[in-house]
N, C-alpha and C positions, 0 to 999 in steps of 0.2 A: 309949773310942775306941782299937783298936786303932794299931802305926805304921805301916798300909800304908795305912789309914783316913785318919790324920793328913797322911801323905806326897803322898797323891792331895790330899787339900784343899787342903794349902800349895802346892802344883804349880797346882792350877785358881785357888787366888788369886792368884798371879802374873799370872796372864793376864789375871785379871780387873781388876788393877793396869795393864798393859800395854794393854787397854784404851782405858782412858780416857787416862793418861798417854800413851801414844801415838798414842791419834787424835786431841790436843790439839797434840803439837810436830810431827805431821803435814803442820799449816796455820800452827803458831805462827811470828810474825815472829825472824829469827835461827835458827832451828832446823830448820826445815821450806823451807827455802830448795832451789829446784827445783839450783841450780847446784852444790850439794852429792854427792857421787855418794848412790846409791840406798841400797847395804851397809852406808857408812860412816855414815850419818842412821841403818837400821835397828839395826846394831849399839850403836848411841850411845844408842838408845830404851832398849831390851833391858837394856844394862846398869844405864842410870839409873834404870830399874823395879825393879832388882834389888834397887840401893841406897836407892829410898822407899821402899817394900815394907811395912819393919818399922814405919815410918812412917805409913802410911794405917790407919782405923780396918777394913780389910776383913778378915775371919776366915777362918781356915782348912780353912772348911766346903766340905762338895760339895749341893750342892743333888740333892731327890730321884729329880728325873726328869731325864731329855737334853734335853727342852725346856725346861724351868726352868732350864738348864745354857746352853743358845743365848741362849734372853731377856735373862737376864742379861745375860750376853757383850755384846747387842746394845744393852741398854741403857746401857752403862757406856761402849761408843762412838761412842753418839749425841750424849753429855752432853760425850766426848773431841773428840769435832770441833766440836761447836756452838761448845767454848770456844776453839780452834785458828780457826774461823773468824770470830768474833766478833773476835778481833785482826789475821785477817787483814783484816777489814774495815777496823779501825782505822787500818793499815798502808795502808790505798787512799788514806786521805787526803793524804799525799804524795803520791801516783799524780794524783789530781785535782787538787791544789796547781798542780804538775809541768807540767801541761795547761794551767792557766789562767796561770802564770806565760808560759810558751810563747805560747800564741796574744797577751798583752798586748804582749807584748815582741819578735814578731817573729820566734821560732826556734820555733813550733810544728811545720813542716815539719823539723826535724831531729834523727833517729830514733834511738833508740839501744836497748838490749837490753832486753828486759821482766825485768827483776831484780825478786823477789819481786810483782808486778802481776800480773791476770786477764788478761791479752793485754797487746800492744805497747805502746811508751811512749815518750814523748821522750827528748833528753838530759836535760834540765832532770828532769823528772820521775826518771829513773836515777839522777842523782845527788843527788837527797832523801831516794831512797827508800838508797840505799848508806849516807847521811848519818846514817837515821834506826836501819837495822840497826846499824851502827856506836858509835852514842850507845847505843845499848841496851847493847850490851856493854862500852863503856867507863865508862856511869855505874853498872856493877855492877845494869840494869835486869832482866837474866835471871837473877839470885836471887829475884827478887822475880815472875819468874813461876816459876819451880817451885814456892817457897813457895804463891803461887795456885792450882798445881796442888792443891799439898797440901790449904790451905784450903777448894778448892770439893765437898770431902766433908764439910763441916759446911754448904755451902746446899743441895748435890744429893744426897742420904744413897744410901748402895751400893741400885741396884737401883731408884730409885724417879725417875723423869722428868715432867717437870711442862712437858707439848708445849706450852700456851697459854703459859706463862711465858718459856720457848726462844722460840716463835715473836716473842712481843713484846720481850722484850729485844735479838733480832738486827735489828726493823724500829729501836728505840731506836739500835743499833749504827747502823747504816747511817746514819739520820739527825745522829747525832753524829760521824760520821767527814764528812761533809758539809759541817758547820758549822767543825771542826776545817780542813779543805780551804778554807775559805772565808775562815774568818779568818789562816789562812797567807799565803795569795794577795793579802789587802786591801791592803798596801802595793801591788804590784803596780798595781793596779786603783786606788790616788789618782795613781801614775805615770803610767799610761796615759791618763786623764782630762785631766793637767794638761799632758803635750806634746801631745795632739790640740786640746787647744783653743788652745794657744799657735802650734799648727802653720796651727790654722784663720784665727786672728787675725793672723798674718804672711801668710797668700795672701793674705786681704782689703785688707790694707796694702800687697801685692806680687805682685801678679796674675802676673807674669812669672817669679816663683819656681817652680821645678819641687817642690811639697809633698811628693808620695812619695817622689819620690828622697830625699830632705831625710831625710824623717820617719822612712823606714823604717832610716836608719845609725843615726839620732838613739835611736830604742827601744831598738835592739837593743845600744848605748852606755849607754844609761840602764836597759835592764836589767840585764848582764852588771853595771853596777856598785852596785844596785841591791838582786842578786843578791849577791853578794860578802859585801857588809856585814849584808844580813838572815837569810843562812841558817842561824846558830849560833843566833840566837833563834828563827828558826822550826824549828828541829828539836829546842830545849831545850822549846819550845812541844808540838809532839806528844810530846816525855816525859813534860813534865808528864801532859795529859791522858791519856796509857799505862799509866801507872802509876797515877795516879787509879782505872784501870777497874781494873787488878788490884787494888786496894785493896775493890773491891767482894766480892772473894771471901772477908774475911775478916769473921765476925760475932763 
């Protein structure tokens, strides 16, 4: 192998590095964050490919034809997104938290900026999800997804896509961000339960009580404080499970 040979291959596996690693921090929570300017995420990509490079098991070969050259390419960022939105699904779960915390407590109606979410979001929902970006990079959580970057070239080997398995693992995703969304919220939801019936058993007692009025300062009281006290275990909550899933990439 001549070095113009060598030089052309180590240039096309960059890319082929660049990829996956960047159609994964693309979507990845913390990295791929829309509020980030464009240059300054792409350059950040670019360089951090530079530096796994030598890292990943991919060779410095040119494949024989331009289509086997495309394929490729296309394969390696199919496998880079799937895993970029796979967390970004993760990442909904405070999005859906957000909502149901909201609508329990009374401040569903107040809107605040879609930070890392598929569209629009409450506040509550904004500052879970700022909470949960935040705890990622403060419990030192985004080592532990480059590392996964690294690692998912020992489940996905260069070049080779396994569409049934992507497909079923992102419905598994969805469904476990769900449940993660769900069990965030449950406090919530024994709140909500316990002043609607206490609210209901005072009309009954007190016919002449105006209840909404009453009920609705009373929620959004007992949420906000509610709120306060549970959001460090509910955001150390979606670490846990976040990191659990990146743990999936190493065998």
């Amino acid at each position: 192998m001549g070095l113009e040979e060598y030089s052309a291959g180590l240039i096309f596996g960059y890319f082929v590095v660049v990829a996956r690693i960047g159609g994964a921090l693309m979507f990845m929570p913390g990295f791929g964050e829309t509020q980030i300017p464009l240059r300054a995420r792409l350059i950040f990509a670019l360089v951090l490919c530079a530096a796994l490079y030598p890292a990943t098991p991919v060779r410095p070969d040119l494949p024989e034809t331009p289509v086997a050259m495309v394929l490729l390419l296309g394969l390696e960022l199919t496998i880079g997104v799937w895993i970029g939105l796979c967390a970004r699904v993760l990442l909904a779960a405070m999005d859906f938290a957000g909502y149901q915390v909201g609508q329990v407590s009374g401040l569903a109606n107040a809107f605040g900026p879609a930070l890392g979410a598929f569209e629009g979001a409450t506040l509550v929902a904004t500052l879970l999800i700022l909470g949960a970006v935040a705890g990622i990079f403060a419990s030192d959580a985004h080592h532990l997804i480059l590392r996964a970057l690294l690692d998912s070239y020992n489940v996905f080997p260069v070049g080779l896509v396994m569409a049934g398995d992507l497909a079923e693992q992102m419905v598994r995703a969805g469904g476990h961000s769900l449940y993660i969304g769900m069990s965030i919220a449950a406090p919530f939801f024994v709140m909500g339960v316990i002043l609607n019936l206490g609210m209901g058993l005072a009309n009954r007692m007190m016919p002449q009580l105006p209840v909404f009025f009453v009920a609705a300062s009373i929620l959004i009281a007992a949420g906000l404080l509610v709120l306060s006290v549970a959001t460090p275990a509910m955001i150390d909550h979606f670490l846990g499970q976040f990191t659990d899933w990146l743990g999936l990439m190493r065998f």
